[in-house]
DRENTOR-115759 format. One record per residue (C-alpha): residue in one letter; x, z, y. Coordinates in steps of 0.5 Angstrom, whole numbers, plus 500, padded with zeros to 3 digits. Example, Ala and Ser with C-alpha at 12.3 -4.5 7.8 and 13.67 -1.06 7.14 Angstrom:
<rolos>
<rolo code="A" x="525" z="516" y="491"/>
<rolo code="S" x="527" z="514" y="498"/>
</rolos>
This chain:
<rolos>
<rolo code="X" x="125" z="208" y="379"/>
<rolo code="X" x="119" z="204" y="377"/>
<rolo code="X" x="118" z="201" y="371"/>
<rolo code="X" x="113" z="196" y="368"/>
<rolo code="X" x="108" z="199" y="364"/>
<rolo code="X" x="103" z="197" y="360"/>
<rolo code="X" x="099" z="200" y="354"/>
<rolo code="X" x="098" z="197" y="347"/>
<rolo code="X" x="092" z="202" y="344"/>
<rolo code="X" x="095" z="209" y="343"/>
<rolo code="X" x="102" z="206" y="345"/>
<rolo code="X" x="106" z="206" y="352"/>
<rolo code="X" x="110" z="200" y="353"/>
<rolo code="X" x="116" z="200" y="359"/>
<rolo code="X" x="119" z="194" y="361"/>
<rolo code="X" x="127" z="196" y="362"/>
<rolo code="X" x="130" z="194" y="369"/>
<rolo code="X" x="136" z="190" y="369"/>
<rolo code="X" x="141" z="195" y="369"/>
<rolo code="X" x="142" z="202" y="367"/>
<rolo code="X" x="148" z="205" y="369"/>
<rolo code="X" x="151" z="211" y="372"/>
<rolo code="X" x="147" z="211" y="379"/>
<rolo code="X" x="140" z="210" y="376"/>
<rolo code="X" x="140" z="213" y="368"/>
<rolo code="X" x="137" z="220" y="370"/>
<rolo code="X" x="132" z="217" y="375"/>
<rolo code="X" x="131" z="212" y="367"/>
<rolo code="X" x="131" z="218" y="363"/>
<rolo code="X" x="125" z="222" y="368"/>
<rolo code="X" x="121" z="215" y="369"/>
<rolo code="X" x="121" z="215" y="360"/>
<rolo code="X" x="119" z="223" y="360"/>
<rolo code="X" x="113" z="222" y="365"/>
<rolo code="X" x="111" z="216" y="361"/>
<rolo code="X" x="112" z="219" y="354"/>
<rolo code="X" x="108" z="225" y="356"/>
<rolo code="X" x="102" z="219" y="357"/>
<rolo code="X" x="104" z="216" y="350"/>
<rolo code="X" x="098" z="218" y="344"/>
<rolo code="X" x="102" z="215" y="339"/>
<rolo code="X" x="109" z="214" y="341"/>
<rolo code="X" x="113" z="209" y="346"/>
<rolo code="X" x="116" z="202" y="346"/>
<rolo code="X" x="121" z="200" y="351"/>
<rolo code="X" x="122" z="192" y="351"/>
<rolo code="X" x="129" z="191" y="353"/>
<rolo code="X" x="129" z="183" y="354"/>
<rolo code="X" x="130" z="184" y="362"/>
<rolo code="X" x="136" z="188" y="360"/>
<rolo code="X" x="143" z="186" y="361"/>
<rolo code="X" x="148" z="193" y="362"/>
<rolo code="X" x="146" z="199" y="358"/>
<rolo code="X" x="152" z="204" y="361"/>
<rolo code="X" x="153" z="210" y="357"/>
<rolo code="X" x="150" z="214" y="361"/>
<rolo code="X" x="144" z="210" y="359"/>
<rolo code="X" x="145" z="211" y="352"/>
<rolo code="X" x="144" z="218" y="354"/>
<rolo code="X" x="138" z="218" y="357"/>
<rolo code="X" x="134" z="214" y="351"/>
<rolo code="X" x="137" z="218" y="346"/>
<rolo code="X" x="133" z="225" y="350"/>
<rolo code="X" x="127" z="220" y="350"/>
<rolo code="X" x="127" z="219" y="343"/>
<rolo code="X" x="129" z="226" y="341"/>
<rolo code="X" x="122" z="229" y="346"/>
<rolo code="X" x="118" z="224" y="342"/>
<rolo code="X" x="121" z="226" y="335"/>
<rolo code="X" x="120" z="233" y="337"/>
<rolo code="X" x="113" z="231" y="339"/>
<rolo code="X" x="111" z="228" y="332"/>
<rolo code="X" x="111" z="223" y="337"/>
<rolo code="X" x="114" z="216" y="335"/>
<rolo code="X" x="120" z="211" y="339"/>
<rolo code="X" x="121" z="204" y="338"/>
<rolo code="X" x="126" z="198" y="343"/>
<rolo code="X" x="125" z="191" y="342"/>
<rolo code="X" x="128" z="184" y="345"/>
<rolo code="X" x="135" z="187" y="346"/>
<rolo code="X" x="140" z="180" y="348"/>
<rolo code="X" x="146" z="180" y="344"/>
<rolo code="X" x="150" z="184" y="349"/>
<rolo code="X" x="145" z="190" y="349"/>
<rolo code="X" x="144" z="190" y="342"/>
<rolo code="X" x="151" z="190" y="340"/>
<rolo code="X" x="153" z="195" y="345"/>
<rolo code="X" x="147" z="200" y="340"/>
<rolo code="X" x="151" z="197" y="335"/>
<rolo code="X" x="158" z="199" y="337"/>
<rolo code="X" x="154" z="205" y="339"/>
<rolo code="X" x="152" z="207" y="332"/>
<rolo code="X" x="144" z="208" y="336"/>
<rolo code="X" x="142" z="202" y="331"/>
<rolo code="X" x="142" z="207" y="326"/>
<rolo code="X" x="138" z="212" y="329"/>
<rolo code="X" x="133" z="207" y="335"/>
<rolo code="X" x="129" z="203" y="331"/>
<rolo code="X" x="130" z="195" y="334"/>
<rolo code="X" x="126" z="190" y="334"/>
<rolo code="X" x="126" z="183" y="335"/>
<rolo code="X" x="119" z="183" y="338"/>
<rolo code="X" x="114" z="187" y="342"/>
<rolo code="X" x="108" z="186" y="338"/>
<rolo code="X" x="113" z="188" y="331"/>
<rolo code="X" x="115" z="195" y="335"/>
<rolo code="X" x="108" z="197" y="338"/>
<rolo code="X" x="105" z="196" y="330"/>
<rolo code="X" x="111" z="200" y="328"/>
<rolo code="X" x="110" z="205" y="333"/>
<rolo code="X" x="102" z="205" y="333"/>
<rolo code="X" x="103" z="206" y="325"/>
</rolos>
């Protein structure tokens, strides 16, 4: 799977695809894995291009932010839409995933 990435100083930012799903969540969690491994500071990935997070997906960020954490690595999402966010929500990942509003708010989030 490739994703869009870009960096902003020490930070990874990976623009999520259109659905994450059963089909592709493991090929998602690799892609996060490999860019993590790049990341100085941590990773930021910009969901505004998301419109389906499956279970299977879940699972794959919560093993990427876990990766991270144990790397004193930070992690950090933005630009959910409402059905994305409200899935988190439900989910209970908002209590553990920082969200943000914004792509700048979370990079100087992760980057602190």
């Amino acid at each position: 799977m490739e994703l869009e990435t870009t960096r902003s100083g020490d930070v990874v930012i990976a623009e999520a695809c259109t659905r994450v799903d059963s089909t592709n969540a493991r090929e998602f969690e690799r892609t996060l894995m490999r860019l993590a491994g790049g990341a100085d500071r941590g990773m930021v990935v910009d969901c505004e291009g998301l419109a389906y997070i499956s279970s299977a997906g879940l699972r794959a960020v919560l093993l990427v932010r876990k990766s991270l954490k144990s790397q004193g690595k930070r992690f950090a999402m933005c630009g959910l839409g409402h059905p994305i966010r409200e899935v988190f929500a439900i989910s209970g990942f908002e209590k553990i995933i920082p969200l943000f509003g914004s792509r700048d708010a979370a990079v100087a989030r992760v980057s602190s």
